[in-house]
C-alpha positions as CSV (number, residue, x, y, z in Angstrom):
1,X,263.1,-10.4,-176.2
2,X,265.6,-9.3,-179.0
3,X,266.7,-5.6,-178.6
4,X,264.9,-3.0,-179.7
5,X,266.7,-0.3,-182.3
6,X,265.5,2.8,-184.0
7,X,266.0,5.4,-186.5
8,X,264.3,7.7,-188.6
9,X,264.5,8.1,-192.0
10,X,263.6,10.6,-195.4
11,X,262.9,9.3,-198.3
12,X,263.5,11.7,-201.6
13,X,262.3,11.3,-205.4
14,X,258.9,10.5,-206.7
15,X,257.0,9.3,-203.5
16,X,254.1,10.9,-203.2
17,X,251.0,10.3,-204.8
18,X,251.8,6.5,-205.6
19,X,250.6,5.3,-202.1
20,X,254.8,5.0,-201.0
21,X,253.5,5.5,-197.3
22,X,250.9,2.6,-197.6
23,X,253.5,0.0,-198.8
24,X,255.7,1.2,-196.2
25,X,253.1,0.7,-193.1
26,X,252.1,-2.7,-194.9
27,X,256.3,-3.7,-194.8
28,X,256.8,-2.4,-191.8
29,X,253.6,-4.7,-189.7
30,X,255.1,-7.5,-192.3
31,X,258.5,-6.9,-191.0
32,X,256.8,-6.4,-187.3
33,X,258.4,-2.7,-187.0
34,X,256.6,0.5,-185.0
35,X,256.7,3.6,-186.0
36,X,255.3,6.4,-188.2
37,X,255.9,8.0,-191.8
38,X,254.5,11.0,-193.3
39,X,253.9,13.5,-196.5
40,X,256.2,16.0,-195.9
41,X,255.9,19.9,-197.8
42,X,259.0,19.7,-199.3
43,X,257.5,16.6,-201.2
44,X,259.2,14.0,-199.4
45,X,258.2,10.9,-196.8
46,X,259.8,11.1,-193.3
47,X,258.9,8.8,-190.5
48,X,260.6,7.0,-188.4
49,X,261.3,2.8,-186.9
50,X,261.7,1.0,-184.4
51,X,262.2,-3.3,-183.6
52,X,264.7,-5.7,-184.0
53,X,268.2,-4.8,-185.7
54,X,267.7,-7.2,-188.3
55,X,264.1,-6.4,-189.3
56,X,265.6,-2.7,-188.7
57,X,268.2,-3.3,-192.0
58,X,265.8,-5.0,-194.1
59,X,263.2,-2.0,-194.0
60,X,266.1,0.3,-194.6
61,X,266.9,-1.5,-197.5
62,X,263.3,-1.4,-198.9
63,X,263.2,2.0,-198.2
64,X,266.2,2.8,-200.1
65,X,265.6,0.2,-203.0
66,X,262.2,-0.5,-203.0
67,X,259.5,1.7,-202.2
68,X,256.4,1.2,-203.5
69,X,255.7,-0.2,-207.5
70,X,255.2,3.2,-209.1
71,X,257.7,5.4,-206.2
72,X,261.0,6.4,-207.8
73,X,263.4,7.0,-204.8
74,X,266.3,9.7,-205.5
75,X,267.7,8.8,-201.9
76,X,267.2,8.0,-198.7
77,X,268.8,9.2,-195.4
78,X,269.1,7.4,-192.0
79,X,269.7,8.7,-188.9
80,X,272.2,6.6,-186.6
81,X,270.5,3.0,-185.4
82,X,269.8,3.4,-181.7
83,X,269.0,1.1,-178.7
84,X,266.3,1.7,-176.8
85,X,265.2,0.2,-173.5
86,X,261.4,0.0,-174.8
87,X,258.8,0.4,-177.7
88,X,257.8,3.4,-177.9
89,X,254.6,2.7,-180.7
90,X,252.3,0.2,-180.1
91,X,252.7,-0.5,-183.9
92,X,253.0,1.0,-187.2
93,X,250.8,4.2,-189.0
94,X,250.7,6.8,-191.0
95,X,250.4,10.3,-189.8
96,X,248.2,13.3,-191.3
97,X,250.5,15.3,-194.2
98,X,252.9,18.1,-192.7
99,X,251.2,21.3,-193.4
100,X,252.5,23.0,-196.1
101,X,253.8,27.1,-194.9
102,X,251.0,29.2,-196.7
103,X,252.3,32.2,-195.0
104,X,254.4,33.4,-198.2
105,X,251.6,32.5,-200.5
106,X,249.1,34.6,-198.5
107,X,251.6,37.5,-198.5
108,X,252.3,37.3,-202.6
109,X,248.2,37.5,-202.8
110,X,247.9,40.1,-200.8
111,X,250.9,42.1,-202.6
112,X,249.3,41.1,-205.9
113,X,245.9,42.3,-204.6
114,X,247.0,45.9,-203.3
115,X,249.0,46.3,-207.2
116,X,246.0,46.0,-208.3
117,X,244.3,48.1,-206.4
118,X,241.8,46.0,-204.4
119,X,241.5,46.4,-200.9
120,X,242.6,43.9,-198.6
């Protein structure tokens, strides 16, 4: 078996909304990478990879150059390849969106709601 390597990545621009982490998931099982990627609040897809160095370099490239048809990617940023000793994903998928911190919007609505005079 070829070694395995990993890294995760962020993807920044225009990628979400225009299905970036489906074309990712379907390179990725083309490629035959594991891993994840994700929504994340501040608008931007994280995730991370794992398989063959070479298969490794050609994702990153699509993820930095690629992306999906309607994506427009700002930049991407890699963390350091690593070798592992094993897989640790059975295979490639995306995960639910990162939840977004509503704890400051909850706060301004409840100022705004005491200026005017309602009750919490």
């Amino acid at each position: 078996m070829a070694g395995i390597h990993s890294c995760e990545f962020e993807v920044f621009g225009k990628v979400q909304g225009v299905y970036f982490r489906r074309h990712a998931e379907m390179k990725a099982k083309n490629l035959g990478l594991r891993g994840w990627c994700m929504n994340t609040a501040e608008g931007t897809v994280k995730g991370y990879i794992e398989g063959p160095r070479t298969e490794m370099r050609l994702m990153r490239e699509w993820l930095k150059n690629t992306g999906s048809p309607a994506s427009n990617i700002a930049k991407a940023e890699f963390t350091h390849i690593v070798e592992k000793r094993d897989y640790g994903f059975k295979n490639f998928h995306i995960r639910p969106d990162e939840p977004k911190d509503h704890s400051n919007k909850l706060s301004q609505r409840s100022k705004t709601l005491k200026i005017n005079g309602v009750p919490n």
